[in-house]
Residue frames as qw, qx, qy, qz and C-alpha x, y, z in Angstrom:
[[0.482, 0.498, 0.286, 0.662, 41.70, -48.13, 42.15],
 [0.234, -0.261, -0.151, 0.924, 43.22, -44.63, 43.06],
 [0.235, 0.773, 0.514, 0.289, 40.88, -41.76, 41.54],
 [0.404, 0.020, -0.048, 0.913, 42.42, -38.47, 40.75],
 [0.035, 0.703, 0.335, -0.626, 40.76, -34.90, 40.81],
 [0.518, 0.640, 0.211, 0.526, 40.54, -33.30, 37.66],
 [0.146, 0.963, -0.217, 0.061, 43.27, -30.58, 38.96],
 [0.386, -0.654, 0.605, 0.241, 45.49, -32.99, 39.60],
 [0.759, 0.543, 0.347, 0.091, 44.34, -34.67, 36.45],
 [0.441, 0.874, -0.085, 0.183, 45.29, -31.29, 34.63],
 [0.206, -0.784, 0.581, 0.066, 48.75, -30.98, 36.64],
 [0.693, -0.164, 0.696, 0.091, 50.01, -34.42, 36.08],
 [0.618, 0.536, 0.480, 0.316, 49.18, -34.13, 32.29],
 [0.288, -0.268, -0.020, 0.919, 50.51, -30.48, 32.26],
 [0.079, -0.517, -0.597, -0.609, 47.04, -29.01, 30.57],
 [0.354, -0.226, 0.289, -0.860, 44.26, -26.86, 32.16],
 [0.420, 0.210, 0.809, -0.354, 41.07, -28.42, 33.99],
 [0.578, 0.292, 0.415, -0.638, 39.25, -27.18, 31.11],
 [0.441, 0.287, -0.839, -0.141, 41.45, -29.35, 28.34],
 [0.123, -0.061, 0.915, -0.381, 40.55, -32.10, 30.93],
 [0.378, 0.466, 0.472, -0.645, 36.74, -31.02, 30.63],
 [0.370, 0.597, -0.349, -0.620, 37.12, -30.67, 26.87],
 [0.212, 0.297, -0.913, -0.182, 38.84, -34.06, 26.40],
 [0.201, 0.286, 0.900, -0.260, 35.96, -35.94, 28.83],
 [0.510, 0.545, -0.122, -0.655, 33.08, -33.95, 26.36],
 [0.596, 0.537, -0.333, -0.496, 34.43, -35.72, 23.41],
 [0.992, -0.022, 0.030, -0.124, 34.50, -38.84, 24.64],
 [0.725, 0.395, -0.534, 0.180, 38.43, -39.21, 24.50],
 [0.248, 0.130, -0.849, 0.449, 39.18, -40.10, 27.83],
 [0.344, -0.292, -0.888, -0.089, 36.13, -41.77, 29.35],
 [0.461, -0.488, -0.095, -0.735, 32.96, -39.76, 31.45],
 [0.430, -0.019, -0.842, 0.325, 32.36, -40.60, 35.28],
 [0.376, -0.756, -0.373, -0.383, 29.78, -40.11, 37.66],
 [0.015, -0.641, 0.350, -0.683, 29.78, -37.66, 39.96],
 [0.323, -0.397, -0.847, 0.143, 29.67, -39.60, 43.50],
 [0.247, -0.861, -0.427, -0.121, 27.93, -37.84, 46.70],
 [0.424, -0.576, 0.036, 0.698, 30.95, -35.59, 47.59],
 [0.041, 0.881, -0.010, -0.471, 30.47, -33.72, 44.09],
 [0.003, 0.838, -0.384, -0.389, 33.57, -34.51, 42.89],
 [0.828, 0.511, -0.182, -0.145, 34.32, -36.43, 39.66],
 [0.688, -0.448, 0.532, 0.207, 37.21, -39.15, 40.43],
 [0.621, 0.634, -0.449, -0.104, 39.57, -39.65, 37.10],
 [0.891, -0.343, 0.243, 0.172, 41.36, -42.69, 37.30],
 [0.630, -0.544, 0.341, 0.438, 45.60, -42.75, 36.57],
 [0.518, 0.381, 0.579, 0.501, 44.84, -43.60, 32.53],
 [0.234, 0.936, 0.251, 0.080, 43.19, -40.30, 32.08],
 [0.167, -0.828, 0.409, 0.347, 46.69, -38.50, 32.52],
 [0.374, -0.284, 0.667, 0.578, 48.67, -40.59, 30.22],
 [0.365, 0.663, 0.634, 0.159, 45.20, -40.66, 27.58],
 [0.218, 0.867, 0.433, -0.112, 45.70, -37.05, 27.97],
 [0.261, -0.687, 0.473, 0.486, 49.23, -36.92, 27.43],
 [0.494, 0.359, 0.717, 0.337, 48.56, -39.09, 24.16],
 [0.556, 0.496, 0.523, 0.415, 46.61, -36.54, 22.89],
 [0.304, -0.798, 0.215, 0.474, 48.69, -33.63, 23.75],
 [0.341, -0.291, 0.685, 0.575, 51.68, -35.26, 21.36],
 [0.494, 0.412, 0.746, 0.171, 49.12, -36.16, 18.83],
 [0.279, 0.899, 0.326, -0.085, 47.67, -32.82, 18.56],
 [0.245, -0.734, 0.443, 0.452, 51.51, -31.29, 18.71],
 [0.435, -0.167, 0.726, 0.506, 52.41, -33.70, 15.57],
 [0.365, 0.066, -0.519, -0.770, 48.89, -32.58, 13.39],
 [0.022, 0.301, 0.948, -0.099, 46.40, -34.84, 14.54],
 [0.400, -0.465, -0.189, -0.767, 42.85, -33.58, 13.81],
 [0.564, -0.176, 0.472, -0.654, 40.35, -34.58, 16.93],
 [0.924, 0.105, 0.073, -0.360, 38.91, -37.16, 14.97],
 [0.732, 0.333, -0.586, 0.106, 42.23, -38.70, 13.73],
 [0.273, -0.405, 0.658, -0.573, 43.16, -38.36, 17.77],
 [0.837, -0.045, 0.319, -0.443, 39.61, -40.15, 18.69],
 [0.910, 0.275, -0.306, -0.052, 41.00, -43.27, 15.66],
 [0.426, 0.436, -0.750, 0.255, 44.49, -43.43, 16.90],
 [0.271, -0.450, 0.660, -0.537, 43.26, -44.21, 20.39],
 [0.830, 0.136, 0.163, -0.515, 41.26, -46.65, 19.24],
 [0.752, 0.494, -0.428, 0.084, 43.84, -48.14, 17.35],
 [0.099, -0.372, 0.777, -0.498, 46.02, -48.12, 21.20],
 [0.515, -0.257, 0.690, -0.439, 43.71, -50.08, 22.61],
 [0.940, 0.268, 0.047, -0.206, 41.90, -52.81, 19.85],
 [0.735, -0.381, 0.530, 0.184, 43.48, -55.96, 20.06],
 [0.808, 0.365, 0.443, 0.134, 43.03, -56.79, 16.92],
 [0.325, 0.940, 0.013, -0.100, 45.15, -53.83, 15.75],
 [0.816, -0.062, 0.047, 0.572, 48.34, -54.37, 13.66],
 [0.361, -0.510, 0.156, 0.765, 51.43, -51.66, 13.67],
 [0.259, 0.327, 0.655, 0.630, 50.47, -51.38, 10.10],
 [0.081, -0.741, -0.634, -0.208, 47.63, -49.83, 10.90],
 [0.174, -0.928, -0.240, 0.224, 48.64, -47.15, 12.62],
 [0.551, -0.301, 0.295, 0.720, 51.76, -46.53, 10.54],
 [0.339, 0.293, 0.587, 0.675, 49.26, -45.84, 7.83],
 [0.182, -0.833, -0.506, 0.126, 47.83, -43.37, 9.69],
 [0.366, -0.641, 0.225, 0.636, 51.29, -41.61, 10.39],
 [0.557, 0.103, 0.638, 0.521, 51.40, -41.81, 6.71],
 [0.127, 0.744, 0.569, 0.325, 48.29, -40.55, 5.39],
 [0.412, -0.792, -0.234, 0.384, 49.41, -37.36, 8.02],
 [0.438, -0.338, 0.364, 0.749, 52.86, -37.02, 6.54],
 [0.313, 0.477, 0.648, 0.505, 50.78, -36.71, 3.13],
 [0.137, -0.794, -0.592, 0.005, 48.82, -34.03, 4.47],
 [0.515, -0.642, 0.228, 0.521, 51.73, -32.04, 5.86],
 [0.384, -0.212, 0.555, 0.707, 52.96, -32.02, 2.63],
 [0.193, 0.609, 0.628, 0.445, 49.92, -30.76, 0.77],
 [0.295, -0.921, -0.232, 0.102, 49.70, -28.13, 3.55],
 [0.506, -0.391, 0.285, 0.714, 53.52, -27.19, 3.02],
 [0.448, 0.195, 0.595, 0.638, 52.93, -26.93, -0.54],
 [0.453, -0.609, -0.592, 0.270, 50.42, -24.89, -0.07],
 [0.190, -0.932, -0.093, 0.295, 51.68, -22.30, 1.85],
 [0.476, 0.009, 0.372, 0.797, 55.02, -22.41, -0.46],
 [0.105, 0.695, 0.568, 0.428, 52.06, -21.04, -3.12],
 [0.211, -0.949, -0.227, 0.060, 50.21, -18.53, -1.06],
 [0.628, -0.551, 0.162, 0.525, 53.97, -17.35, 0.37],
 [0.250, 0.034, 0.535, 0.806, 55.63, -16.73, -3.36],
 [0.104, 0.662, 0.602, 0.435, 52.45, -14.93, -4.29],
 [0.381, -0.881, -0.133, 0.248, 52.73, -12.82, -1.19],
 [0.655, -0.324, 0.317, 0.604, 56.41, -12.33, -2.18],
 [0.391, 0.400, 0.465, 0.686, 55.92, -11.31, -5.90],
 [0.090, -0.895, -0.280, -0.336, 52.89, -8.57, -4.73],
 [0.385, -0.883, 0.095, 0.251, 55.37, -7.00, -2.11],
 [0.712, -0.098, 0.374, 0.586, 58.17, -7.21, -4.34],
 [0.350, 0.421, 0.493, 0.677, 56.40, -4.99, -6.87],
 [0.456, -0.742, -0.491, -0.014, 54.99, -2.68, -4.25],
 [0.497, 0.549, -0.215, 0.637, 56.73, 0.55, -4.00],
 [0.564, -0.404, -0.597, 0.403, 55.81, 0.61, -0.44],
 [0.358, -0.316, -0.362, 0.801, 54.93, 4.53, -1.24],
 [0.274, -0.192, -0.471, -0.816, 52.25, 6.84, -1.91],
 [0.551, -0.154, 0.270, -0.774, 48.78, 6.98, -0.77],
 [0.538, -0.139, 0.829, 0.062, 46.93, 3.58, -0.45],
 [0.547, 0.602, 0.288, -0.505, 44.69, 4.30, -3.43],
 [0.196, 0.786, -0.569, -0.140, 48.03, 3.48, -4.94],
 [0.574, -0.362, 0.734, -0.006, 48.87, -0.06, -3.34],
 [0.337, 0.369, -0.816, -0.291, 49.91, -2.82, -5.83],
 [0.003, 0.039, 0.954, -0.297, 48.91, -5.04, -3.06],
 [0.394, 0.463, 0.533, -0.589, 45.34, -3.91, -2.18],
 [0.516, 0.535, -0.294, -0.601, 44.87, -3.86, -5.94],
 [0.580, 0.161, -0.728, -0.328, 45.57, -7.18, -6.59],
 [0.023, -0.423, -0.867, 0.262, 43.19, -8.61, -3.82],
 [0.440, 0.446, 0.037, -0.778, 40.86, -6.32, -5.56],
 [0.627, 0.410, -0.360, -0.557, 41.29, -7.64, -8.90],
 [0.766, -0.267, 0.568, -0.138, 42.90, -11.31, -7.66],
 [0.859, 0.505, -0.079, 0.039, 44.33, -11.76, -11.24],
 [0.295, 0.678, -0.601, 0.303, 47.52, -11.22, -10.30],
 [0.508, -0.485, 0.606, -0.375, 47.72, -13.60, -7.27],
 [0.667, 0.430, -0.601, -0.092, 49.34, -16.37, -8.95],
 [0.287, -0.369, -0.819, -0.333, 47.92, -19.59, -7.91],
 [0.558, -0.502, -0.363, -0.552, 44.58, -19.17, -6.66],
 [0.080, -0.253, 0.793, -0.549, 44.40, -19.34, -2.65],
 [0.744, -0.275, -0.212, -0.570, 42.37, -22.29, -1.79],
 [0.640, -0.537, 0.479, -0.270, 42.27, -24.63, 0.87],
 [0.009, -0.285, 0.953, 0.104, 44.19, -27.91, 0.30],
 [0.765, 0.003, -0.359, -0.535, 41.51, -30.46, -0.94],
 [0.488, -0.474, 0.706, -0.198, 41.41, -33.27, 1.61],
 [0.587, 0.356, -0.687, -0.239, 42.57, -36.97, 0.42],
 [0.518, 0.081, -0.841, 0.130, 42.15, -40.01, 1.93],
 [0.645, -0.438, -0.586, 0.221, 41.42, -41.32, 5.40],
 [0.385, -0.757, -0.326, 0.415, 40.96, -38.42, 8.08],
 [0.218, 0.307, 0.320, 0.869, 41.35, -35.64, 5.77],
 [0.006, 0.308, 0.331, -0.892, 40.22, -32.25, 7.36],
 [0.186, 0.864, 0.340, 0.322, 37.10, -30.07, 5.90]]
């Protein structure tokens, strides 16, 4: 078995060394000892493991849903189902997180809308209503998390 460097690790996966370093931390692409030259050998998987969770993290993956799906790549026992209902439970998420910012957005919208955008600030519309926060129509709060791998 070949064993890469971790800089050609990170080139080959297109990431820095210390994504490489980051990813072998949290256990998603597998810790090796160091022989007597020093230098940690990565075998061939660790570039495509770390091109996995590249895309993952690009589509919304948290770390931990990352650390399940990979788990789900390799257990035999694991049916497409399973990992469709992951992609699912994601899409769900996405769409509380859309919604969301719709909220926050149109609230931002209304207070600059009414906001003669002149005068001293002791004046602002805006800074007055994140003073008083009655007028910021709905409440900013963080999406509440649902289901399987659901952020804090």
């Amino acid at each position: 078995m070949t064993l890469h460097t971790i800089g050609q690790v990170a080139r080959q996966s297109g990431v820095g060394v210390e994504t490489v370093r980051f990813c072998e931390r949290e256990g998603l692409i597998p810790q090796h000892s160091r022989p007597e030259s020093g230098f940690r050998g990565y075998p061939q998987d660790a570039v495509s493991r770390i091109r996995f969770i590249q895309r993952s993290k690009a589509l919304g993956f948290s770390l931990k849903e990352t650390k399940e799906l990979l788990s789900l790549r390799v257990g035999s026992a694991t049916s497409c189902g399973e990992v469709k209902k992951c992609a699912e439970e994601k899409i769900a998420d996405i769409e509380r997180k859309i919604h969301t910012l719709r909220e926050m957005k149109d609230a931002l919208a209304k207070l600059t809308a009414a906001c003669r955008g002149k005068g001293p600030t002791s004046e602002c519309t805006i800074l007055e209503a994140l003073e008083e926060g009655e007028r910021i129509h709905p409440p900013v709060k963080e999406p509440s998390g649902h289901g399987k791998g659901a952020r804090k």
